[in-house]
N, C-alpha and C positions, 0 to 999 in steps of 0.2 A: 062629577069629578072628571078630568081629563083622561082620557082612555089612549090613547093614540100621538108619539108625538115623533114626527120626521122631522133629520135634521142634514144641513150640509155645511163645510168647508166651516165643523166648526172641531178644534181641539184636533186632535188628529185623524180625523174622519172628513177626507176630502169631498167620496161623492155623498147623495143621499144615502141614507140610512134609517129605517122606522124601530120603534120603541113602542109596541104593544103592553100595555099594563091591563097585567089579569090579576085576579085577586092573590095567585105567589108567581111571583115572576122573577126571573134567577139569569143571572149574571158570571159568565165563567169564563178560564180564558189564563192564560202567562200573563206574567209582570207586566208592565210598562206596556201595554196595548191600546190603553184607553178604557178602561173599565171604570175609573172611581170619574171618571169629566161624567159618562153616562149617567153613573150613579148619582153624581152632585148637579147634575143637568134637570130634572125636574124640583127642585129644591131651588135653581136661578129662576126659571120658569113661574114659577108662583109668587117670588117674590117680584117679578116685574107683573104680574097678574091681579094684585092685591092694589095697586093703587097709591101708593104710599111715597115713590122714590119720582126723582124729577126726573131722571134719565132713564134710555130704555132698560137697561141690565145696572148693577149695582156691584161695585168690585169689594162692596160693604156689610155683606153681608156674614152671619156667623157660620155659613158653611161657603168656607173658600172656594172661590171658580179660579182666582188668578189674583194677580196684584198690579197686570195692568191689562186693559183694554187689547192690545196687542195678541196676548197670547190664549183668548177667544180665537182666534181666526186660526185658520189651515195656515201651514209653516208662517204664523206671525205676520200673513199678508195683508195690514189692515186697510193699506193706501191701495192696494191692486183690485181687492177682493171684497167679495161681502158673505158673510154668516146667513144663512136662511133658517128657517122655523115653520114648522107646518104644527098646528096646536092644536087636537078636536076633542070632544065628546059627544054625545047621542046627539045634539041639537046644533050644536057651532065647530066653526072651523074657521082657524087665522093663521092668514099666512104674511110673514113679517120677514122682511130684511131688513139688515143693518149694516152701515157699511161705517170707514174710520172718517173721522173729520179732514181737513186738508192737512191738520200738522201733524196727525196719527196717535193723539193724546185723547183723542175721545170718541164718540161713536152718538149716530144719531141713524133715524129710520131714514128707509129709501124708499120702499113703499108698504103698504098697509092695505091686506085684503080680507076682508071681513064676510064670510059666506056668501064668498064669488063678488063682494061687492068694494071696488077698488076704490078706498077711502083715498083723499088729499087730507094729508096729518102733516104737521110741524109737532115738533114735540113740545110744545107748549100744549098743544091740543090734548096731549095724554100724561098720563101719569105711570112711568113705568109703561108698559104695554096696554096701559090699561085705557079704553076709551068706554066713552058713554051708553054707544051702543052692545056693549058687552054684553049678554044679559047671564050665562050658567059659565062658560070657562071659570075653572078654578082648582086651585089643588090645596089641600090640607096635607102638609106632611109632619112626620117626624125624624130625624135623620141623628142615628145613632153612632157614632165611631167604631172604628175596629177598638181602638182603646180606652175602654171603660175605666173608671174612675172609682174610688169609693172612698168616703168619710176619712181625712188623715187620721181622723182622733179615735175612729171609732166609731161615734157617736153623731147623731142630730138633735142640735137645739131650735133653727131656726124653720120651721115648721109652719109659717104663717103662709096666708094669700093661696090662689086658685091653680093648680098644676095641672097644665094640659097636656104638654111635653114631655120624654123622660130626658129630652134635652141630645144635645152631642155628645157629652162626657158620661153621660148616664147619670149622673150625682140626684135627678130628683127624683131618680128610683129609690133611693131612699127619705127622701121627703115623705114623698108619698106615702111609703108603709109607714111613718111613724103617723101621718094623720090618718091613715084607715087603723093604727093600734089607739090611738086617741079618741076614734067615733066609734070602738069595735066592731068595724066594718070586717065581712063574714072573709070578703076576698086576700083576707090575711091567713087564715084558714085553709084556703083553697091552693096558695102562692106555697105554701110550706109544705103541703101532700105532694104538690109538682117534686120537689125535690128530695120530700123526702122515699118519694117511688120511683124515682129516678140519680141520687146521689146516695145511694144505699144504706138509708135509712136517716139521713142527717138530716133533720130540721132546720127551719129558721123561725127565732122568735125575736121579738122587738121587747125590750124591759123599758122600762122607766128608773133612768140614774138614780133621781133621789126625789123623794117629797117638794121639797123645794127649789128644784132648778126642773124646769116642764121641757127635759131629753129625754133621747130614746138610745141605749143599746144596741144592735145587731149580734145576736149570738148564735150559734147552732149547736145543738144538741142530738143525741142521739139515746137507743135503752140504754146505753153504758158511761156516756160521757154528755156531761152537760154545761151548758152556758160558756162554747170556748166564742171569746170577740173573733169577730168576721174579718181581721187582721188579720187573726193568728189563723189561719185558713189556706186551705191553699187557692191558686189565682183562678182555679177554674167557676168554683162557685159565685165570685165576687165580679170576676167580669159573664156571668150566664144572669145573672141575679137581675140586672136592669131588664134585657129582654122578654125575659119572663113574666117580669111584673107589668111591663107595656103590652105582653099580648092580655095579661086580662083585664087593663087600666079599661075603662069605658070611654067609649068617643060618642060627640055629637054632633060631628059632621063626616062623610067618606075621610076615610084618615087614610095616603102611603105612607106605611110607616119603613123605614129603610133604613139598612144592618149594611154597615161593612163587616164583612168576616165576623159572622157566627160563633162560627167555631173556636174562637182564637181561646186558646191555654187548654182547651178540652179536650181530654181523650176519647180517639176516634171512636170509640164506642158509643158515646154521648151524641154524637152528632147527630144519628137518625132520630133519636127523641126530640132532639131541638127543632128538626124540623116538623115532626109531628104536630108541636104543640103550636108552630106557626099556623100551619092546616086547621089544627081544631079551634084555634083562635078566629079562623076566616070563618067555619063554620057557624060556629056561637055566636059571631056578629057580622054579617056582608058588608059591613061598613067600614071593616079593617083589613087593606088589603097591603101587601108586601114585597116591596123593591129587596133584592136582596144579593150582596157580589159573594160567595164561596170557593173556597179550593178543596171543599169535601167531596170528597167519593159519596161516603156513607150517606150527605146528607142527600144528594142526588138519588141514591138508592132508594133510601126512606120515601121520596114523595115520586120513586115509579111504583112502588109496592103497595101504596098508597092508593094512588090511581087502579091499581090491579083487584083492589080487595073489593069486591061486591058489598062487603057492610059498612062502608063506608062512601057517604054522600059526597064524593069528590074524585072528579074527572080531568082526562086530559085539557077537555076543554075552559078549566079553572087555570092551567100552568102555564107560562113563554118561557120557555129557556133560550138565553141566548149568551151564542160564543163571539168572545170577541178577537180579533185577531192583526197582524198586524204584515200586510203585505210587503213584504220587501220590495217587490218590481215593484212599485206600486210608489211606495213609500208613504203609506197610507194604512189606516186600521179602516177594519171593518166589522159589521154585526150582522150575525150569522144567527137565523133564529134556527133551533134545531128542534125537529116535531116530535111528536111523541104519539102511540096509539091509544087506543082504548086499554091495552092491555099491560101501558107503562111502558114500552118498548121504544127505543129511541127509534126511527126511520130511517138515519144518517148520523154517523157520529166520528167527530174528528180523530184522526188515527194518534195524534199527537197527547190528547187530553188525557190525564188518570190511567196513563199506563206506564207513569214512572216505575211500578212495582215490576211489571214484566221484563223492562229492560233490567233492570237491576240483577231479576234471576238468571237474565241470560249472562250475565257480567260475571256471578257467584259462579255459573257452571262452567265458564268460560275459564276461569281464573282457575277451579277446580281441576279442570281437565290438563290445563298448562303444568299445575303444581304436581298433577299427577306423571306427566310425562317427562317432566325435569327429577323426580324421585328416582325415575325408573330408566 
């Protein structure tokens, strides 16, 4: 799987910048900097990887990069400039430019270097990025939205065919469980303890509607209350519910699987278990690793404490965090990896990030003290 991918003068990240993917690799940072292009940047990548598409990059695909060719490049400069790409894992490395056509409506390669070795490519020669001599580049992802989705009706009837994805929307996180309650597969079992050791005691179980229509339910229950539909719910379980179910979905190739916002509708206390079970999900299988953008504190905390605890097989050198940020002189973002020790401990950490709370206290004392001396 691709481990490594530098990029230039593409989205709002003028100069270079690298993107190390380690088995949980975390993405943090203010609004509008450039975090979700990063996020949705290895998800273009694969898809011009695969073979499939006549052009280098694909404006076509189901996780949006853009809606035209233009707004790839650094300030929209398609006719000045060119987007570069450095692409490796243990055995290959391609380095690709692209620059815009003469009327600025499209994009083709400029040059093509293939493990130091400077191909002459027209793009008729490749397909997508993809050439002959390829032999391991590749990526498997899964790319989840911040905004998860679930069943309008309640229920799943259409349950057929092979689910590798939990998809964008999350919606085949529930496919899935209603075919793992169809083959009584154990990991239904498993999926429901997660929440119910974590959701304070509430369950999830899958029913079958009726004899004669082959649906499934979603209910949860608890010792006291039983079978409320997953509607009648509140938003935290039903958007946590697909992730949960893709960390212990089984893969059969290196899979990044990638979370916009985790956390979204959960209380902050929730957060560190979400990240835990990302961790124990890497553990159980090396083959599922984790792109991931958050604005949690907590979940950051969880995976330095993490790293900290001696009985647990996972180290700093499992984790990349990185801040992204957006220079104003500059007028340019950047990514900032930020290191961490053996003992969870960041080594530098941006004075700006997760200390909304501190200013806030000074604001309360602040305002206190005014109201005090305006009494008196």
């Amino acid at each position: 799987m691709i481990s490594k991918i530098r990029f230039k003068n593409f989205k709002l990240f003028k100069n270079w910048q690298e993107l190390e993917i380690k088995p949980i690799t975390i993405l943090i940072g203010k609004n509008n900097t450039g975090k979700s292009a990063i996020l949705k940047l290895p998800t273009m990548i694969s898809e011009s990887l695969k073979g499939e598409i006549a052009e280098p990059i694909s404006l076509n695909s189901k996780v949006s990069i853009g809606k035209k060719y233009e707004e790839l490049f650094y300030n929209k400069e398609i006719l000045a400039d060119t987007v570069d790409f450095e692409i490796s894992d243990e055995k290959e490395k391609l380095s690709i430019s692209i620059k815009g056509n003469n009327r600025g409506d499209n994009i083709e390669i400029k040059s093509y270097i293939l493990n130091d070795e400077d191909i002459k490519v027209n793009q008729s020669d490749l397909k997508g990025f993809k050439h002959s001599k390829i032999k391991s580049l590749k990526l498997v992802f899964d790319y989840i939205d911040a905004f998860r989705e679930f069943p309008k009706e309640g229920y799943i009837t259409d349950i057929n065919g092979k689910i590798d994805t939990i998809g964008i929307s999350g919606l085949n996180a529930f496919k899935l469980l209603a075919q793992y309650r169809k083959e009584n597969n154990p990991l239904i079992s498993t999926i429901s303890k997660w929440f119910e050791s974590n959701f304070e005691g509430w369950k999830i179980e899958i029913k079958e509607i009726a004899a004669s229509i082959e649906g499934f339910d979603f209910v949860l229950s608890n010792q006291k209350i039983k079978n409320i539909n997953i509607l009648n719910t509140g938003s935290g379980i039903r958007q946590v519910l697909p992730l949960i179910v893709r960390s212990y979905m089984p893969v059969e190739d290196e899979t990044l699987i990638i979370i916009e916002e985790p956390e979204s509708h959960l209380h902050p206390a929730a957060h560190g278990n979400l990240a835990q079970r990302f961790v124990e999900s890497f553990l159980e299988n090396a083959s599922k690793k984790y792109l991931i953008e958050t604005h949690s504190k907590n979940f950051i905390l969880r995976l330095q404490a993490l790293i900290a605890d001696p009985k647990v097989n996972f180290s700093n050198k499992d984790v990349a965090v990185y801040y992204v940020d957006y220079i104003e002189d500059e007028q340019a973002s950047i990514l900032e990896r930020l290191e961490l020790d053996e003992f969870g401990e960041f080594t530098k950490w941006p004075e700006e990030i997760f200390n909304e709370s501190y200013r806030e206290l000074l604001l309360l004392k602040q305002n206190q003290s005014d109201r005090d001396d305006s009494i008196n």
